[in-house]
C-alpha angles and dihedrals in degrees: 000000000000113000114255112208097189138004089262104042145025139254094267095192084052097049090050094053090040090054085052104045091047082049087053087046091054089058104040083057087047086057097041090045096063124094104270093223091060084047088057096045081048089079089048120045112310116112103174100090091038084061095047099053086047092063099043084062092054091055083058106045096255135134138196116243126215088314125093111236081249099087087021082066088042098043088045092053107048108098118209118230111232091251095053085050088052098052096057128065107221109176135189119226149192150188138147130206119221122207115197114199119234094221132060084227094065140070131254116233133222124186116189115206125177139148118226139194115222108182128177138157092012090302129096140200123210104227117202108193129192125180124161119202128201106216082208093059092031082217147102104262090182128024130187146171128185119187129203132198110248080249091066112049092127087067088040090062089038089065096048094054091045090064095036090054087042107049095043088050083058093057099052088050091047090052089045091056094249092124137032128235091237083071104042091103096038085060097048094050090050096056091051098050091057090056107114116213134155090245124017130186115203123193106162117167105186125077099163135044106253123240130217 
């Protein structure tokens, strides 16, 4: 079900993860769906599946991070008993952090964060989501998604703390007249780019500062 926030339009933040975590869905099938003996040459020498997933993620707008597609393929395809899944206490989480201008002139900021389990075939993938919003605009100026093998929730949660630490530190710096207002988002985009995850999805909308 996609959320709906009023009877006329729909919960924008929750269409956008929902988009992303059907996107990582598509790949985790793709993964389940090939021959298990070409997923097993995949950690030895055969490149044909590794550049074929590659391309399938660029179909969907998808990149690989600092990983080759090598131990992506391998982390995708291991499948966790149900004992292994109980015993561990994998959690979703969310905050947002809210920047108020200063100025009636400016805009107020909003930066969604949140960290996701997608899970399909037995398998599930840790989603760490980022989207900053200008109030002006009433839209998502930056959107990203960074996904993480089952294997790899520490670093999914090390990435999450890493944004949340980041960008409230932005907004303190922000209130105590570091920084400008002109560079709150140029800020923002610079720390994301420097999250490291095994797949990330980028969809940033804004090249320039806006003036008003």
């Amino acid at each position: 079900m996609i959320p709906i926030r009023t009877l006329n339009g729909i919960d924008d933040l929750q269409l956008y993860k929902f988009v992303a975590s059907q996107k990582i869905t598509e790949v985790m099938d793709f993964i389940d769906k090939q021959p298990k003996g070409l997923i097993k040459t995949a950690s030895t020498d055969n490149n044909a599946i590794i550049e074929l997933f590659t391309k399938m993620l660029g179909l969907l707008n998808l990149k690989l991070g600092n990983d080759n597609g090598k131990a992506v393929i391998e982390g995708l395809s291991q499948i966790e008993s149900l004992n292994k899944v109980s015993s561990k206490k994998s959690s979703e989480r969310k905050d947002d952090v809210k920047i108020a201008s200063k100025k009636i002139k400016d805009s107020h900021y909003q930066i969604d964060l949140s960290k996701d389990i997608v899970a399909q075939h037995g398998k599930k993938v840790f989603m760490v989501s980022c989207y900053a919003r200008d109030a002006y605009l009433g839209r998502y100026l930056i959107k990203r998604n960074y996904f993480f093998t089952q294997d790899r929730e520490e670093f999914a949660d090390s990435a999450y703390d890493e944004i949340l630490t980041k960008v409230s530190a932005l907004k303190d710096r922000y209130y105590n007249d570091v920084i400008d207002v002109s560079e709150i988002f140029a800020q923002i985009k610079k720390t994301l780019d420097g999250v490291i995850s095994e797949i990330k999805m980028e969809e940033d909308n804004v090249a320039t500062n806006i003036n008003r």
